[in-house]
Z-matrix of the N, CA and C atoms (Angstrom, degrees):
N
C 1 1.448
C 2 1.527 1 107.98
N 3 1.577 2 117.02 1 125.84
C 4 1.331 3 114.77 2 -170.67
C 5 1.759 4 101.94 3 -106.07
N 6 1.590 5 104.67 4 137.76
C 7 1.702 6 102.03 5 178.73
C 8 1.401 7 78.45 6 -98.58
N 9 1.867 8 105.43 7 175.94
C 10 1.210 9 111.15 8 -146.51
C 11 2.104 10 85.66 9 -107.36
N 12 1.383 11 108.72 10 -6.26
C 13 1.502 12 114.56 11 172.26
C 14 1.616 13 102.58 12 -88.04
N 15 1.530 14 121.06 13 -13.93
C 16 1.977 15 106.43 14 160.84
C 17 1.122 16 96.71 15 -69.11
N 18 1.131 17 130.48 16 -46.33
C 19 1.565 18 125.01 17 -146.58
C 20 1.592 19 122.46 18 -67.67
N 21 1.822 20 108.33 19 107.97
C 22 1.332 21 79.34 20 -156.37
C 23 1.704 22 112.62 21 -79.86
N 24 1.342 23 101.67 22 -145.72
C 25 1.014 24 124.08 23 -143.96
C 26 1.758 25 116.07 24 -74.01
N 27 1.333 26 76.15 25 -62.76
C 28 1.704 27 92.71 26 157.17
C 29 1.224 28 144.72 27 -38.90
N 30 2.048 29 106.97 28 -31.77
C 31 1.446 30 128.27 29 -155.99
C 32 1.602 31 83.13 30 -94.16
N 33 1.436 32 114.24 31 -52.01
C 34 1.748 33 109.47 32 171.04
C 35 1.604 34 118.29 33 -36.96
N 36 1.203 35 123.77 34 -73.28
C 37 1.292 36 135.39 35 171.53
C 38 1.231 37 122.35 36 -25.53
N 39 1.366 38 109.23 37 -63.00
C 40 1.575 39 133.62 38 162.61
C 41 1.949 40 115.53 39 -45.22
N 42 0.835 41 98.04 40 -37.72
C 43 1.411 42 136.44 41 174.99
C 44 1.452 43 108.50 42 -44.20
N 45 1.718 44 102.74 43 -88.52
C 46 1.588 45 126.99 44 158.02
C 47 1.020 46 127.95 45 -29.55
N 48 1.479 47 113.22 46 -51.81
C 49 1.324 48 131.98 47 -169.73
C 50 1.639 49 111.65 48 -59.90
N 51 1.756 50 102.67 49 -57.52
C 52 1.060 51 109.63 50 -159.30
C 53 1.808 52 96.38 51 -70.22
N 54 1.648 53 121.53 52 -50.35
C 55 1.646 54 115.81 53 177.58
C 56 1.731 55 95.71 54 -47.42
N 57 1.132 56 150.88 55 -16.84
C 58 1.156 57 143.64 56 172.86
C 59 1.188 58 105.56 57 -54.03
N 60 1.452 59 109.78 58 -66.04
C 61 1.494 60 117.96 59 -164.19
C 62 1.890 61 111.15 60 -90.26
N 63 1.238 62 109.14 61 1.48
C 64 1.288 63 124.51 62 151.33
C 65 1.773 64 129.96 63 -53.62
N 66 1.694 65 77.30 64 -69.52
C 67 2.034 66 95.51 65 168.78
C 68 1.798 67 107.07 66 -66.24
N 69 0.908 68 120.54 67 -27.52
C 70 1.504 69 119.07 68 172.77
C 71 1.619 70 139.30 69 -65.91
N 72 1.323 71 72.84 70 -26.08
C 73 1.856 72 96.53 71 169.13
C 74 1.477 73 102.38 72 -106.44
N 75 1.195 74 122.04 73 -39.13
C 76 1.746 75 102.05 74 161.53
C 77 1.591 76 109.26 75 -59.63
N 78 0.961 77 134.99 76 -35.11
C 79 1.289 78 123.72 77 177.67
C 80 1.277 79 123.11 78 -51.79
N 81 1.558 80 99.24 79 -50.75
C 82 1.435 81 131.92 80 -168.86
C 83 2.377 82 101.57 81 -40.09
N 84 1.616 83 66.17 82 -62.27
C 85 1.899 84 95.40 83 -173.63
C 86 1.461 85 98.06 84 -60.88
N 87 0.989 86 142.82 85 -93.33
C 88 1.532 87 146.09 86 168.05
C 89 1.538 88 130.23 87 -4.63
N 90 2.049 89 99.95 88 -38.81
C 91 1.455 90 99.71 89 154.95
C 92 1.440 91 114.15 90 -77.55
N 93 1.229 92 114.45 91 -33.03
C 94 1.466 93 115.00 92 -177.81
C 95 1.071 94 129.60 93 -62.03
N 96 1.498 95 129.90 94 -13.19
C 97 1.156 96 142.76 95 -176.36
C 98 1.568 97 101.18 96 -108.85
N 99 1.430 98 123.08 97 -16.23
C 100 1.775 99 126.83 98 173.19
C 101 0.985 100 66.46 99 -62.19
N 102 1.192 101 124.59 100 -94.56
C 103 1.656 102 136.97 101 -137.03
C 104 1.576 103 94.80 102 -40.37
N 105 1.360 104 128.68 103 -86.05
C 106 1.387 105 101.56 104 -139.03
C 107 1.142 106 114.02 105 -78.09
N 108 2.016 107 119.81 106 10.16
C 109 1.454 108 109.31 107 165.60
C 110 1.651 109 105.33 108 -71.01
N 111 0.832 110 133.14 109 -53.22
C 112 1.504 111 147.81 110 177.85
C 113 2.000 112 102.81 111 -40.28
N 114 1.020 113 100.52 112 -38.54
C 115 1.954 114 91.13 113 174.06
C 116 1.739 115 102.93 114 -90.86
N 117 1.531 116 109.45 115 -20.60
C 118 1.480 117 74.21 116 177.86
C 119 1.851 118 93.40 117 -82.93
N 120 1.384 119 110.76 118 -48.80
C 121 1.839 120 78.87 119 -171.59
C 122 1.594 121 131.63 120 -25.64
N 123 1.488 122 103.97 121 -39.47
C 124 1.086 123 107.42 122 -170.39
C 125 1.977 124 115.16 123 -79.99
N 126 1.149 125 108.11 124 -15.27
C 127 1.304 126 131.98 125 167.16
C 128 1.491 127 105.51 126 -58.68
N 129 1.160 128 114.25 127 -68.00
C 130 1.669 129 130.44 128 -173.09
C 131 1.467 130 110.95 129 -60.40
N 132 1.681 131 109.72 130 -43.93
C 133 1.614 132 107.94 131 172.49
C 134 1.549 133 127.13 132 -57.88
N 135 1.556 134 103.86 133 -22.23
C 136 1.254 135 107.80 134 -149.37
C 137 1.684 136 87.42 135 -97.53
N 138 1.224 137 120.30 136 -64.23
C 139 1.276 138 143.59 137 -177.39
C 140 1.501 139 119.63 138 -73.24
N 141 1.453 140 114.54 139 -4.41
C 142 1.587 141 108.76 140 -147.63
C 143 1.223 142 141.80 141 22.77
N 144 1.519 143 124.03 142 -133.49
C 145 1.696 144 125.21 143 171.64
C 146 1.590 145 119.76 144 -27.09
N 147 1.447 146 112.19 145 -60.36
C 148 0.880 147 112.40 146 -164.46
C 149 1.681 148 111.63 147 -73.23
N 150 0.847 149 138.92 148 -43.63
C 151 1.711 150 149.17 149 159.77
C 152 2.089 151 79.15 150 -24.60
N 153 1.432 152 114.83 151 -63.71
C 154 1.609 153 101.87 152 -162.51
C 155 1.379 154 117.65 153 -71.25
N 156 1.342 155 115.67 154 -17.32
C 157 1.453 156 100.72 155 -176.25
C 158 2.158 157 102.62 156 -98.55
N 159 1.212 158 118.14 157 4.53
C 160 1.224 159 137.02 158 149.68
C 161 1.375 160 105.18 159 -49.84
N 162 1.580 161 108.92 160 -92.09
C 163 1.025 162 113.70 161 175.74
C 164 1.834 163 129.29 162 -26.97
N 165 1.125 164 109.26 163 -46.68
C 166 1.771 165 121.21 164 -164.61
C 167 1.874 166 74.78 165 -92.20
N 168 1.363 167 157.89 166 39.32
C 169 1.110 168 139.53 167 165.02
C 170 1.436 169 94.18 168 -115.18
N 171 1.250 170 94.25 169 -51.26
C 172 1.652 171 112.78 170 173.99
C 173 1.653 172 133.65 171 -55.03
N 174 1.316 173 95.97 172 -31.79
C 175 1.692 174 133.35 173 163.36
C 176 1.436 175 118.58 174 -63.61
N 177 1.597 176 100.59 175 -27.90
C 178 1.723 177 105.46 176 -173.32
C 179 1.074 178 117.94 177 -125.72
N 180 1.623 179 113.86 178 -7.93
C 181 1.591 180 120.28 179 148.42
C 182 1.748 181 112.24 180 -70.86
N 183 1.211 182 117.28 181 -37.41
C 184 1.731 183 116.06 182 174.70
C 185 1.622 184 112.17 183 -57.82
N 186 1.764 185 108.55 184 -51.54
C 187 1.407 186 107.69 185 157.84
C 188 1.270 187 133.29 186 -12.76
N 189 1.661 188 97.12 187 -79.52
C 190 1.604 189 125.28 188 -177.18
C 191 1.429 190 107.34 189 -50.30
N 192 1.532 191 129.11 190 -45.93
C 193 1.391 192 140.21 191 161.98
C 194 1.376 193 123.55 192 -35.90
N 195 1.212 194 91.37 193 -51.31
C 196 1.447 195 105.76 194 -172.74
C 197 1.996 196 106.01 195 -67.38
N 198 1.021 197 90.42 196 -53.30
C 199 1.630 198 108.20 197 -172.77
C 200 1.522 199 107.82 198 -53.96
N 201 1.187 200 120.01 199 -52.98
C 202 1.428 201 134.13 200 170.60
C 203 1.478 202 95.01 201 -49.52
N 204 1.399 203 111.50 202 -83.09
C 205 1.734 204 89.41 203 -167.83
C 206 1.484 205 127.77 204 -43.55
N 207 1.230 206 111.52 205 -35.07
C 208 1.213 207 109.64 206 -171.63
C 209 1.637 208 111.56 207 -67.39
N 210 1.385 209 102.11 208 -25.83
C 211 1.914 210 103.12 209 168.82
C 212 1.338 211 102.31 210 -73.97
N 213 1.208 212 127.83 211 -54.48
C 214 1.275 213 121.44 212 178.03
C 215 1.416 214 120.20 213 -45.61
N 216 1.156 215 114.93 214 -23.13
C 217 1.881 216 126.56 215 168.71
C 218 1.672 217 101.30 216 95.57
N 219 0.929 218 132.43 217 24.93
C 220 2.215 219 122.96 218 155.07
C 221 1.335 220 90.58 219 -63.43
């Protein structure tokens, strides 16, 4: 059982650092997904339907990508 006065000093820091670079990549992801909700709206306005079923083609080839690697073991 660790009190948080063993713990040294370093393991805190280390600690911080890393929820630093934790919240940063949630950020990262969260703008990234504003963003590409915001191009497909703008995709769909411009183009309508078809811009969306583009999109969801494109959506389910990344899927399929994804899935494969992960059988493949990356």
């Amino acid at each position: 059982m660790s009190r948080s006065f063993d713990t040294p000093a370093s393991q805190i820091t280390d600690a911080a650092s890393e929820e630093l670079a934790e919240n940063r990549i949630a950020a990262r992801l969260l703008l990234g997904v504003a963003v590409l909700l915001a191009v497909v709206v703008v995709a769909v306005v411009i183009w309508g339907l078809p811009a969306l079923t583009m999109i969801g083609l494109g959506a389910t080839a990344i899927v399929l990508l994804l899935l494969l690697a992960y059988a493949a073991g990356f």
